[in-house]
C-alpha positions as CSV (number, residue, x, y, z in Angstrom):
1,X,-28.3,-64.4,48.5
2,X,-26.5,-64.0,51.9
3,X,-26.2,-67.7,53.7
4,X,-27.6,-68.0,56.7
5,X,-25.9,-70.0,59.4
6,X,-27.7,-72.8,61.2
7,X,-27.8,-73.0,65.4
8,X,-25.1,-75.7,65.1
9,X,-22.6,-73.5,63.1
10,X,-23.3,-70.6,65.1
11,X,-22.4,-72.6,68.4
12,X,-19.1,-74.3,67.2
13,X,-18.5,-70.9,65.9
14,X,-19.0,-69.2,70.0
15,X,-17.1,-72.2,71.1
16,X,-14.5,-71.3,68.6
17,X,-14.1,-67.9,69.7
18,X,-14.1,-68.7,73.5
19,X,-11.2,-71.4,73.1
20,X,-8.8,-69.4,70.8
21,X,-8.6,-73.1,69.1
22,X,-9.3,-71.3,65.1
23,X,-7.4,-72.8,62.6
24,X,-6.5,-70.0,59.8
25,X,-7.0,-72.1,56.4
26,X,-3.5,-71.1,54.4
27,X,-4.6,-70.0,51.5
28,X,-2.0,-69.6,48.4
29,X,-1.3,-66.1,47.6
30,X,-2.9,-65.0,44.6
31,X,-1.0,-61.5,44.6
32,X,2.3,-61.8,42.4
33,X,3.8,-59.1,43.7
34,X,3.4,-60.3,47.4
35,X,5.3,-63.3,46.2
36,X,8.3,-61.4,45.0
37,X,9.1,-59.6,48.0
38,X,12.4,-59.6,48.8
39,X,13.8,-58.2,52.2
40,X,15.8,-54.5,52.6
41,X,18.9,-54.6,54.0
42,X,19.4,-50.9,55.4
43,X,23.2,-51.4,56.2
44,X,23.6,-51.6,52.1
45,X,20.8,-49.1,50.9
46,X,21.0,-49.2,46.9
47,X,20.7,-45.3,46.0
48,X,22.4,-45.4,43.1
49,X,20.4,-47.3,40.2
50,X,20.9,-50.3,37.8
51,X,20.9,-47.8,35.1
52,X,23.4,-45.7,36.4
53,X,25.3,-48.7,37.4
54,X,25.7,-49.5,33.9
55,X,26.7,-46.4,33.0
56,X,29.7,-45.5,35.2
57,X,30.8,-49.3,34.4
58,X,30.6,-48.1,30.8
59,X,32.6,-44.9,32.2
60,X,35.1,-46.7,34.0
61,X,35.2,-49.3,31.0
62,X,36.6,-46.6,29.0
63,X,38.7,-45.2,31.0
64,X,40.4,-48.6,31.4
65,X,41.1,-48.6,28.1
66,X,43.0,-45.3,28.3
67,X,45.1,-45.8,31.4
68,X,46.4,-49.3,29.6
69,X,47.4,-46.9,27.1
70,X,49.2,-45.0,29.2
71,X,50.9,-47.3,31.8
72,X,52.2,-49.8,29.0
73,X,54.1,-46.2,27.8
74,X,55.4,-45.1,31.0
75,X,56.0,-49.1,31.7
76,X,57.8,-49.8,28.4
77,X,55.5,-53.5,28.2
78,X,52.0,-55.1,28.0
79,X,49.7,-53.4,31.0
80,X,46.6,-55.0,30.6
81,X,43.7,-52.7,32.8
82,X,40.3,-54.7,32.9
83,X,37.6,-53.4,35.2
84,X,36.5,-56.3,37.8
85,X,32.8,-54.6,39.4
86,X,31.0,-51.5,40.5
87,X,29.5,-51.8,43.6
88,X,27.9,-49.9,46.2
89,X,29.2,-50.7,49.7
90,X,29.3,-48.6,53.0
91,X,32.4,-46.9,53.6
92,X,33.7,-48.5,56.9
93,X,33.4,-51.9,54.4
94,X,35.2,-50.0,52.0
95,X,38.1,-49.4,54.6
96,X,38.3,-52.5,55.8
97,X,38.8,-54.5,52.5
98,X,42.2,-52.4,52.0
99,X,45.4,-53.9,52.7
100,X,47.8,-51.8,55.5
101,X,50.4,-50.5,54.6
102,X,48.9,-48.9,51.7
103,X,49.3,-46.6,48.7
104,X,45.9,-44.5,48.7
105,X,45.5,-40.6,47.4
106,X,42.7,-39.0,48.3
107,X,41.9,-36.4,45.4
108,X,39.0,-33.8,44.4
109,X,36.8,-33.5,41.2
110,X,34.9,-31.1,40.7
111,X,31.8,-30.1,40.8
112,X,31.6,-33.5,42.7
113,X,31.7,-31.9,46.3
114,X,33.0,-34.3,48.4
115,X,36.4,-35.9,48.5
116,X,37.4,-39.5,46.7
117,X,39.5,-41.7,47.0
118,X,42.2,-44.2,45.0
119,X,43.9,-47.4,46.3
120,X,47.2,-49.1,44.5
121,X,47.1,-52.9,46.1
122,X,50.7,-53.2,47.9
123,X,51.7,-56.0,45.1
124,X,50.6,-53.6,42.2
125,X,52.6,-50.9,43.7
126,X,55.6,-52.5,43.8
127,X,55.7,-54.1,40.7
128,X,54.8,-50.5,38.9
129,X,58.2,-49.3,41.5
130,X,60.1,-52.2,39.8
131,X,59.6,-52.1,36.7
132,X,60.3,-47.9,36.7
133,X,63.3,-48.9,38.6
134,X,64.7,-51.3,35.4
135,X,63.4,-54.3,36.7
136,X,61.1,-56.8,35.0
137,X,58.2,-55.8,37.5
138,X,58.8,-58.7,39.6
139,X,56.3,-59.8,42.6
140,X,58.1,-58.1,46.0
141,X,56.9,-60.1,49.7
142,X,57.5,-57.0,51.5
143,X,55.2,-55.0,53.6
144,X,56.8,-52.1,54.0
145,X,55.4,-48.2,53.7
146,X,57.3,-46.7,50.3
147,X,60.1,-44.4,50.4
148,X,60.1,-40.7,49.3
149,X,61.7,-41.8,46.1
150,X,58.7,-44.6,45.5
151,X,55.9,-42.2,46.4
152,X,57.1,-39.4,43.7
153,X,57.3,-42.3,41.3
154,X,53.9,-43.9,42.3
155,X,53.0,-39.5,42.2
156,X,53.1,-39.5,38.3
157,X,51.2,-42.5,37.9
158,X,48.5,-40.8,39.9
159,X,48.4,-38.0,38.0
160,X,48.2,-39.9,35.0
161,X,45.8,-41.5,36.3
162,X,43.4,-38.4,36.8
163,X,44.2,-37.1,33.3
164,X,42.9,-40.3,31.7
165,X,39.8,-40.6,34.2
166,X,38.7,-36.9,33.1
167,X,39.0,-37.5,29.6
168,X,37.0,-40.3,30.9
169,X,34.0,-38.1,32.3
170,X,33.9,-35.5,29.9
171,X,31.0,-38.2,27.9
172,X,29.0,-36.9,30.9
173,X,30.5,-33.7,33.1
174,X,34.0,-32.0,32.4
175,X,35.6,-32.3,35.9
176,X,38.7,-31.0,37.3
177,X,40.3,-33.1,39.4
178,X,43.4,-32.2,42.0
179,X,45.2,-34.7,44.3
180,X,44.8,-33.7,47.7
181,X,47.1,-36.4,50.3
182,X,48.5,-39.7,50.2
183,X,48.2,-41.8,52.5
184,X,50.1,-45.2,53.9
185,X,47.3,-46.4,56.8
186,X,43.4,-46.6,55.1
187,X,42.1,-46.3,58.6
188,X,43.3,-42.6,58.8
189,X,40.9,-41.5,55.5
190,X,37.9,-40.5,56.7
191,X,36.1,-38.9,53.8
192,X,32.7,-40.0,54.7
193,X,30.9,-41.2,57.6
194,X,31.3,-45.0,58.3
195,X,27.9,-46.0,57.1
196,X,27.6,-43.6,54.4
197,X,27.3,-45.1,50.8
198,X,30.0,-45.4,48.6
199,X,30.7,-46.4,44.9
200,X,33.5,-48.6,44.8
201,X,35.1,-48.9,40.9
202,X,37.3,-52.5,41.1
203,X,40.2,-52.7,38.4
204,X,42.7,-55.8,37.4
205,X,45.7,-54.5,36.4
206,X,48.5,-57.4,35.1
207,X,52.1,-56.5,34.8
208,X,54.1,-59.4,33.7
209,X,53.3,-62.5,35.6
210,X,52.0,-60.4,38.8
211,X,48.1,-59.1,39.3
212,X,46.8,-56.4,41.6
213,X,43.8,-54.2,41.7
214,X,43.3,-50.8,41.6
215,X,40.4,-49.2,43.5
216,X,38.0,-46.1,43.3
217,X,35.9,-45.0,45.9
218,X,33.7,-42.2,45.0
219,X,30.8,-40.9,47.8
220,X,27.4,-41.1,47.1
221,X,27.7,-37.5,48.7
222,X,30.1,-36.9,45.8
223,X,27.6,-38.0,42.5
224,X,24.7,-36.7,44.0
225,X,25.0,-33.6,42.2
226,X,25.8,-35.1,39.3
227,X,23.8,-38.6,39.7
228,X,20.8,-37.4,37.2
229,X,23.0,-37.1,34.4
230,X,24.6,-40.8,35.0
231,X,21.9,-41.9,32.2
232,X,22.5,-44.7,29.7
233,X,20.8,-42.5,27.0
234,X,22.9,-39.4,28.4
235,X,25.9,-41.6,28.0
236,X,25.0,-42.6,24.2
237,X,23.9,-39.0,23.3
238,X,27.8,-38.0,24.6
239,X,29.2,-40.9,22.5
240,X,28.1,-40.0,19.4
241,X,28.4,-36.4,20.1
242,X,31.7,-36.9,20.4
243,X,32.5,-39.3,17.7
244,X,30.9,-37.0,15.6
245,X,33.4,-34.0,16.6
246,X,36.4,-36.6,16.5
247,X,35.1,-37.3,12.9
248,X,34.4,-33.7,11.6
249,X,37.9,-33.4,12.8
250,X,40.0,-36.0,11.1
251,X,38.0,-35.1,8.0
252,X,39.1,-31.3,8.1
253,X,42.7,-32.4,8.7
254,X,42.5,-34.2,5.8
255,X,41.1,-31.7,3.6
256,X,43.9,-29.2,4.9
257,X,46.5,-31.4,3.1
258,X,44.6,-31.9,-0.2
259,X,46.4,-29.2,-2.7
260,X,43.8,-26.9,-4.5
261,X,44.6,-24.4,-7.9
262,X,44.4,-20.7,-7.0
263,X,44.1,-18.1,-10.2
264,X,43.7,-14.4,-10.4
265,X,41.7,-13.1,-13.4
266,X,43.5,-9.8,-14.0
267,X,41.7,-9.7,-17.1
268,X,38.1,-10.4,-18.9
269,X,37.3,-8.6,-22.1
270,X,35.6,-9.5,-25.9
271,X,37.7,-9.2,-28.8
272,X,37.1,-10.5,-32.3
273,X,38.4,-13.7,-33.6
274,X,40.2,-11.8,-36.0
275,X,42.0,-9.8,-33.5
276,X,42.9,-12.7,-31.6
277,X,44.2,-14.2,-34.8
278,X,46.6,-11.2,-35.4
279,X,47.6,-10.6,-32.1
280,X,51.9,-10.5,-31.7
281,X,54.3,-9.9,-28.9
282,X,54.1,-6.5,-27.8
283,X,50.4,-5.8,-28.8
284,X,48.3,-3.9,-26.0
285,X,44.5,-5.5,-25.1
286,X,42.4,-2.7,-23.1
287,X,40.8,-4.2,-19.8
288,X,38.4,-1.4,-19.9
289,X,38.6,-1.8,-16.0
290,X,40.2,0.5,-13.9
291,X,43.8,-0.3,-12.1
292,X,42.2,0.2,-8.4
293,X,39.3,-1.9,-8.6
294,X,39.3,-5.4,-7.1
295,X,40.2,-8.5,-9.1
296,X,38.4,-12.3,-8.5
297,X,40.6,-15.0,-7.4
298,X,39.3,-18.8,-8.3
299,X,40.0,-21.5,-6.0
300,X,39.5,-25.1,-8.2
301,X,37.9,-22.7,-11.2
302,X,35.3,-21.5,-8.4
303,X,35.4,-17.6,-7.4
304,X,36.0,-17.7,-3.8
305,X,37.7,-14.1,-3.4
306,X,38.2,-10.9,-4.1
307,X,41.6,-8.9,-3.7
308,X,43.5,-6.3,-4.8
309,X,47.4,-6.9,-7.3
310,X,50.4,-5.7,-5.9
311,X,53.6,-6.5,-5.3
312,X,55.2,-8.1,-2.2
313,X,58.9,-8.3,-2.2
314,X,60.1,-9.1,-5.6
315,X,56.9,-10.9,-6.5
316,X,53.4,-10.1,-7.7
317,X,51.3,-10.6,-5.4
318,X,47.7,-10.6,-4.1
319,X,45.7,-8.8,-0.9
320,X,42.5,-10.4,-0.3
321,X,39.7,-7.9,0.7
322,X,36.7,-9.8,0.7
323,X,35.5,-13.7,1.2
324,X,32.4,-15.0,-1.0
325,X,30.8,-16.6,1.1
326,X,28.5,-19.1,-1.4
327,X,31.0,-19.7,-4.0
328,X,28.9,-22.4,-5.6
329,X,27.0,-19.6,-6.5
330,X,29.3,-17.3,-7.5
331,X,30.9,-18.7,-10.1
């Protein structure tokens, strides 16, 4: 039943009103998700997912992996490659965090649409020129923009770089990437808008006692195509996938070296035991099959084939004609 206010309450209540003097009781808020709200910053929009977070860091993991392969080859030492983050960032950020003068390529991958980009920190870069040089990849205070001899060198590792990161991306797309510049001053790259979202892919990479990172910006405008297959379970799916083809592989190259007993039957009759007995040098069995008709070849005492005798050379030899293709069952 409805309460029903006395003359007193409803006066304080008009006097209330008339003042603007109401006190608003705070209340706790019941509502749990009103309690975790948490504000949006639209200078740093997050359009790319936790999920697919994880899975170009698992991406970019691998191909770290791959590219220490390959630069402790080209390097003749130790190059360890250990990815530092994946972040997304806006691009004029991006820009700013690189150090002038700089060793940055721009390059394409297809069917990403837009352009990326890679950054060699100064220190890395001329450690790598060092070291290529016969050095022992010592740390160089210079700030300097490279020579035409150091870019063609820092030029290979590039493109050593984009072989290993497509072997990288083939778990989820097969992309084809091609360098397009290079590039001494960050703040001429313009790839992007300035507050247009970018992936930014952070690497340590440690040659000898000095440390540098290697950077990869890829566009949001660039995975966006692309960004539905960045899946953890589309990542796993690839993985075995392809350990499964690695495996079926190194099992068939083994099996291609195993050695194997091949035998013609040229013939197959029934004698008597007493025939067989008796038989001497020169004695004649009839086949009772005729010359042009096919013989069976065994493979480990199982029928795989069929071929015809002949001779090849000075040799007897064999033409196959046919394949059984169940040989369990044919022999």
């Amino acid at each position: 039943m409805p309460k029903i206010l006395t003359q007193d309450e409803i006066d304080a209540l008009l006097t209330t009103v008339s003042t603007g003097d109401a006190e608003i009781p705070s209340r706790p808020v019941e509502n749990d998700q009103l309690r975790s709200v948490i504000a949006y910053d639209f200078k740093h929009p997050n359009r790319v997912s936790k999920d697919q977070i994880r899975t170009l860091e698992n991406l970019h993991d691998n191909f770290a992996g791959h590219y220490a392969s390959t630069l402790s080859t080209m390097m003749r030492t130790i190059v360890d490659v250990d990815l530092v983050s994946v972040d997304q960032i806006t691009y004029s950020e991006f820009i700013m965090s690189l150090v002038m003068p700089s060793c940055t390529y721009t390059f394409s991958a297809r069917p990403m649409e837009a352009v990326n980009l890679i950054d060699f920190n100064p220190t890395l870069t001329f450690s790598f020129i060092d070291r290529m040089f016969g050095g022992n990849g010592k740390i160089l205070e210079t700030e300097r923009e490279l020579t035409p001899i150091e870019r063609t060198v820092m030029g290979r590792l590039a493109h050593k770089l984009y072989k290993d990161l497509e072997q990288a991306w083939e778990n989820i797309v097969q992309v084809s990437m091609e360098q397009m510049s290079f590039e001494t001053n960050p703040q001429f790259i313009q790839i992007v808008p300035p507050g247009e979202t970018v992936v930014v892919v952070s690497f340590q990479i440690k040659l000898f006692q000095s440390t540098g990172l290697l950077t990869i910006c890829y566009p949001y405008v660039a995975l966006e195509p692309i960004i539905t297959k960045l899946s953890a379970q589309n990542w796993i799916d690839a993985t075995k996938k392809k350990t499964h083809k690695e495996d079926r592989g190194i099992n068939l190259d083994n099996l291609q070296k195993v050695s194997v007993n091949v035998s013609a039957t040229l013939l197959d009759t029934t004698i008597k035991m007493r025939d067989f007995l008796l038989l001497n040098v020169g004695d004649v069995i009839p086949s009772g099959k005729k010359i042009n008709l096919p013989i069976d070849v065994y493979v480990n005492r199982r029928r795989k084939y069929t071929a015809r005798p002949g001779i090849s050379g000075k040799n007897r030899a064999l033409q196959v004609i046919d394949v059984i293709e169940n040989p369990l069952e044919a022999s």
